[in-house]
SEMIRO-130515 format. One line per field, with one value per atom (N, C-alpha, C, O): residue number from 1; atom name; x, y, z. Coordinates in pm, whole numbers. Atoms other than C-alpha are relative to their C-alpha. Layout:
<nodes>
kolnu: (NUM_...)
marvo: (CA_...)
xx: (X_...)
yy: (Y_...)
zz: (Z_...)
</nodes>
This chain:
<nodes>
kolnu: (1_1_1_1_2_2_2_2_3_3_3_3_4_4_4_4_5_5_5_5_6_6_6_6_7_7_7_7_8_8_8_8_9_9_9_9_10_10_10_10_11_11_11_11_12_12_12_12_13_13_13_13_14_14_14_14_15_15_15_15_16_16_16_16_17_17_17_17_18_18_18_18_19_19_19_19_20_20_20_20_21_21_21_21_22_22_22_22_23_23_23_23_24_24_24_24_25_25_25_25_26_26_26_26_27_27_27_27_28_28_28_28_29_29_29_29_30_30_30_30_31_31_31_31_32_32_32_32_33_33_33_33_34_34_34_34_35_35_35_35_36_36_36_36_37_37_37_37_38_38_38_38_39_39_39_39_40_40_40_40_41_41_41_41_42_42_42_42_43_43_43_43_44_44_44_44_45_45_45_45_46_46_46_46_47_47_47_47_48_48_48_48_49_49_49_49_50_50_50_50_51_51_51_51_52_52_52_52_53_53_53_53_54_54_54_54_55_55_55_55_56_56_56_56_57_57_57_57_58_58_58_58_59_59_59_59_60_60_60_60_61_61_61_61_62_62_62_62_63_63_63_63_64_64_64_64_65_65_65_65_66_66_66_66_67_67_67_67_68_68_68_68_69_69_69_69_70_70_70_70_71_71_71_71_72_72_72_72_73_73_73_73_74_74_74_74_75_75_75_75_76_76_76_76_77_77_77_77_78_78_78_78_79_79_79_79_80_80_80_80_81_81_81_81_82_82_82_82_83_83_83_83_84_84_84_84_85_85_85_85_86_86_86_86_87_87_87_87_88_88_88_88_89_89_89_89_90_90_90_90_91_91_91_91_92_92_92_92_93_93_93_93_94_94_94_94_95_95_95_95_96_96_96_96_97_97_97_97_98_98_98_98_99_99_99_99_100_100_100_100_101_101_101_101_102_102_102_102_103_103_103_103)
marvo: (N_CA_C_O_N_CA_C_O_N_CA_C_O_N_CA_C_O_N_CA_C_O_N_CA_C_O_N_CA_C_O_N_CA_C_O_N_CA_C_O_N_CA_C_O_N_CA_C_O_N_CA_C_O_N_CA_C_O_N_CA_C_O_N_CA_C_O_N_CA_C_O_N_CA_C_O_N_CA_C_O_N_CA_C_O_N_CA_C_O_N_CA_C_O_N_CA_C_O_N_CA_C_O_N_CA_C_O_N_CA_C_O_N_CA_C_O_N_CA_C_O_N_CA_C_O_N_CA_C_O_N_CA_C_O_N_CA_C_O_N_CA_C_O_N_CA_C_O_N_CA_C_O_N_CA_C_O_N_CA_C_O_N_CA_C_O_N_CA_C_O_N_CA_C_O_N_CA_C_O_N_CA_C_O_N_CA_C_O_N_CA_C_O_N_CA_C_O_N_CA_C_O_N_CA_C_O_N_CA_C_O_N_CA_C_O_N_CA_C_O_N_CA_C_O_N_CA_C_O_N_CA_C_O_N_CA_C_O_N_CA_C_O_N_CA_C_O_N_CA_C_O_N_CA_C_O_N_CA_C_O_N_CA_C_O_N_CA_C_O_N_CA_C_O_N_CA_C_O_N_CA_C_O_N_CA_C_O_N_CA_C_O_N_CA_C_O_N_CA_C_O_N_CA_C_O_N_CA_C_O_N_CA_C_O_N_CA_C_O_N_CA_C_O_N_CA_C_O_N_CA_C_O_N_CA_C_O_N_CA_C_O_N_CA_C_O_N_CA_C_O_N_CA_C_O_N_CA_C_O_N_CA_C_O_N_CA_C_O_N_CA_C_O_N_CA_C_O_N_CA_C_O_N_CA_C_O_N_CA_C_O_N_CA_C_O_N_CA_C_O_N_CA_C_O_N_CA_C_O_N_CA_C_O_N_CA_C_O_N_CA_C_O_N_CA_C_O_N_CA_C_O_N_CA_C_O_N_CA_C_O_N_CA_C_O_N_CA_C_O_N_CA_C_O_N_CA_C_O_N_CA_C_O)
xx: (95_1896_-27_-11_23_1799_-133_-224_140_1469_-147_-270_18_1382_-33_-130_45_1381_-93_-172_115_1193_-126_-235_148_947_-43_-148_43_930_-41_-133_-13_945_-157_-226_72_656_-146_-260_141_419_16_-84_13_509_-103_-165_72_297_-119_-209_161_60_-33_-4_13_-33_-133_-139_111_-323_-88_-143_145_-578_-133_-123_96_-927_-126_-176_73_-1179_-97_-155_83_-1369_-75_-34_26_-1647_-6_14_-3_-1671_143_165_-157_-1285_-43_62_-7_-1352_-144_-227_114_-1648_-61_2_55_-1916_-13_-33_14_-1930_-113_-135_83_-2285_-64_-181_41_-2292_83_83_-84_-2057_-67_-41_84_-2302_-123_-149_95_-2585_20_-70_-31_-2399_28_29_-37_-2307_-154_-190_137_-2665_-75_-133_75_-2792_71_18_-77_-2538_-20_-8_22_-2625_-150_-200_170_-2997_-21_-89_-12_-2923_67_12_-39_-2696_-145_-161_102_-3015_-98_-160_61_-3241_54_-22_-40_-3019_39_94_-6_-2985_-133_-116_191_-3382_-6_-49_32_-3342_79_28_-48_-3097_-36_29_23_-3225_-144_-195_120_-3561_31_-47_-1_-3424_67_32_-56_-3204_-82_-45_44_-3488_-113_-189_89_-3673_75_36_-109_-3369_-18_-31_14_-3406_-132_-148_171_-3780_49_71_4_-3716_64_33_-128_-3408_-79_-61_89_-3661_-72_-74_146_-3938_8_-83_-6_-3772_150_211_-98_-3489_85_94_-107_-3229_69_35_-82_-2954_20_-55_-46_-2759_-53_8_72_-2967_-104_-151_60_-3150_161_169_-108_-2776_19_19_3_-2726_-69_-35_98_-3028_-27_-100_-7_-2943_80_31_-132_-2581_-57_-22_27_-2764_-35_10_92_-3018_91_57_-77_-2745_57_34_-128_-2462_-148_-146_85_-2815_-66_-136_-1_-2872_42_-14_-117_-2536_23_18_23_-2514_-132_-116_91_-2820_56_66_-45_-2691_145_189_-100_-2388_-42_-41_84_-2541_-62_-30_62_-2765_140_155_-69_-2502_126_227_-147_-2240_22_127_-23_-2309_56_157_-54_-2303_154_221_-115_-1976_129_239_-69_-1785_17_125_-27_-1876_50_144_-64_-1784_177_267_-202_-1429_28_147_-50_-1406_38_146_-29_-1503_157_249_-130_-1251_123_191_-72_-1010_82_201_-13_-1018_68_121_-54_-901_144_157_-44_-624_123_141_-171_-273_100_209)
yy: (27_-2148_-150_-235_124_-2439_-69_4_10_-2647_-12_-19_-42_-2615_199_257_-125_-2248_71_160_-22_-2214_-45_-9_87_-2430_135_195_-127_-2133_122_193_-127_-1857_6_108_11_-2038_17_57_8_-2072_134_160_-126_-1705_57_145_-2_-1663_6_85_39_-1877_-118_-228_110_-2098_-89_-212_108_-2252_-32_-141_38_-2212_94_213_-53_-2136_-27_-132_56_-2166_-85_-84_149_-2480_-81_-140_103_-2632_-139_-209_148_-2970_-31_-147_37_-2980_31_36_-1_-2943_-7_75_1_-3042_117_195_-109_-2826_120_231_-161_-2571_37_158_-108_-2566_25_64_-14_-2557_111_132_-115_-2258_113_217_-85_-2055_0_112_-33_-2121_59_137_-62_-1998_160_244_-150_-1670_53_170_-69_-1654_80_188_-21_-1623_114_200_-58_-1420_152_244_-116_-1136_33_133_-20_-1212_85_186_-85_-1115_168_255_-99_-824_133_253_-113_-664_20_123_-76_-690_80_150_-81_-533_128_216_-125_-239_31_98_7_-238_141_256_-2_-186_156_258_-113_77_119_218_-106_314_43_142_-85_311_89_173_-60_421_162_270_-166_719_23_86_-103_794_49_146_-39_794_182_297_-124_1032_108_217_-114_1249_24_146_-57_1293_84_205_-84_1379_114_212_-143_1646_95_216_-131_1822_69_190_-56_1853_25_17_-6_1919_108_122_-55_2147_-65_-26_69_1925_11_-77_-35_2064_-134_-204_117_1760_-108_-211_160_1490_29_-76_5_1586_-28_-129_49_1571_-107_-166_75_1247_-112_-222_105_1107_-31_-109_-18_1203_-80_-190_62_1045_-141_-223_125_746_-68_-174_89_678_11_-49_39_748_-126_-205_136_459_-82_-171_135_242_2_-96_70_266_28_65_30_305_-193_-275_143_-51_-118_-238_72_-187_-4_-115_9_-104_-64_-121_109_-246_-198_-266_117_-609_-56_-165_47_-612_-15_-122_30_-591_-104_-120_22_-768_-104_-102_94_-1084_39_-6_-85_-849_0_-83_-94_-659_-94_-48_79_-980_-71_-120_56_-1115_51_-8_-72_-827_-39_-94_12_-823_-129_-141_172_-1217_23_10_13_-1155_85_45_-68_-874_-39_-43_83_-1029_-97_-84_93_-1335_47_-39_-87_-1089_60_134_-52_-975_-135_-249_69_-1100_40_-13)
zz: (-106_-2597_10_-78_-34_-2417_-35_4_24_-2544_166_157_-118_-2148_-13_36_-13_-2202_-99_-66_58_-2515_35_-8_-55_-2340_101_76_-103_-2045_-101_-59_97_-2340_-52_-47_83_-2544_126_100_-81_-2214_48_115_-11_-2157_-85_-24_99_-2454_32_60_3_-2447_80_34_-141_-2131_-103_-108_34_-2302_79_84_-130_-2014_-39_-67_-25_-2026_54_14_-58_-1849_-50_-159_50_-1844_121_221_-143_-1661_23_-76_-81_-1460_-4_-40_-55_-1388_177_241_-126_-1061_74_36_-67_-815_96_168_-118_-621_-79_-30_89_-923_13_18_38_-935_121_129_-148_-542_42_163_12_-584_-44_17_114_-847_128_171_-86_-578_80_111_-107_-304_-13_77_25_-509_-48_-64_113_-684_196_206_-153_-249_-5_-75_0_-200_-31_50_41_-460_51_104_-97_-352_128_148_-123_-18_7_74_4_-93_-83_-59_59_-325_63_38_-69_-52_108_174_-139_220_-109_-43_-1_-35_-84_-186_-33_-69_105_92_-155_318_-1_47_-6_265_-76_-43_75_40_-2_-54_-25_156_190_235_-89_499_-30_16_78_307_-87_-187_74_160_122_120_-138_509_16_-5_-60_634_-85_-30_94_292_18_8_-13_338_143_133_-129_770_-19_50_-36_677_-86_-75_103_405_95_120_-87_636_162_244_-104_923_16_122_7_807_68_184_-42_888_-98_-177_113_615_-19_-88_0_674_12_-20_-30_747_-165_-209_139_394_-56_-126_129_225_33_-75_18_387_-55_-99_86_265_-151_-211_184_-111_27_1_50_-77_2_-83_-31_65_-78_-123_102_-148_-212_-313_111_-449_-8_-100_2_-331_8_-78_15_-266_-123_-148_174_-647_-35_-138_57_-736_12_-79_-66_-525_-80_-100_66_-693_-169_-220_113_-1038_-27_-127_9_-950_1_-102_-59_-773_-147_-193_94_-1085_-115_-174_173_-1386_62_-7_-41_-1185_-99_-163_102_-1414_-137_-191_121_-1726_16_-45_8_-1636_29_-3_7_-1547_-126_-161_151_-1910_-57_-110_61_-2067_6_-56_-7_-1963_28_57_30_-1962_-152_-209_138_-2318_-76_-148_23_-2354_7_-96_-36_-2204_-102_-128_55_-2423_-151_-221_87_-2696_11_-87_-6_-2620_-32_11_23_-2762_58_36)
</nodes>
């Protein structure tokens, strides 16, 4: 083999990258723009899960089969959605950390 190709072989391996901050500008104008971001997404499912729980209250009390099951599914995905939104920081560390494990 060529020392050209052990060079491709060895960064097959192991590239030697990890993340690192201040290589690049606007990072922490990046982190603000995502911190709004999730902000906004947790009150629009606020907005949503008190209206599926509007809809699940009207379909009870109004025998509306369906308009009560949509208001369960609703108000599930809007705190499925909230429990997502909230751990998203968590669940990206996790598997960064994981990640960083692996040979």
């Amino acid at each position: 083999m060529t020392p050209l190709a052990d060079r491709f072989i060895q960064l097959a391996y192991d590239p030697g990258i990890s993340p690192q901050g201040g290589g690049l500008p606007g990072l922490a104008v990046l982190k603000n723009v995502v911190n709004s971001i999730n902000l906004f997404a947790i009150v629009a499912v606020v907005g949503a899960l008190a209206v599926a729980l509007c809809v699940w209250a009207w379909g009870h009390f109004t025998g509306g089969h369906q308009a009560e099951a949509n208001g369960k599914k609703g108000a599930v995905i809007a705190a499925g959605a909230a429990l997502g939104l909230g751990a998203a920081n968590g669940i990206v560390a996790f598997f960064s950390a994981l990640g960083t494990q692996v040979q």
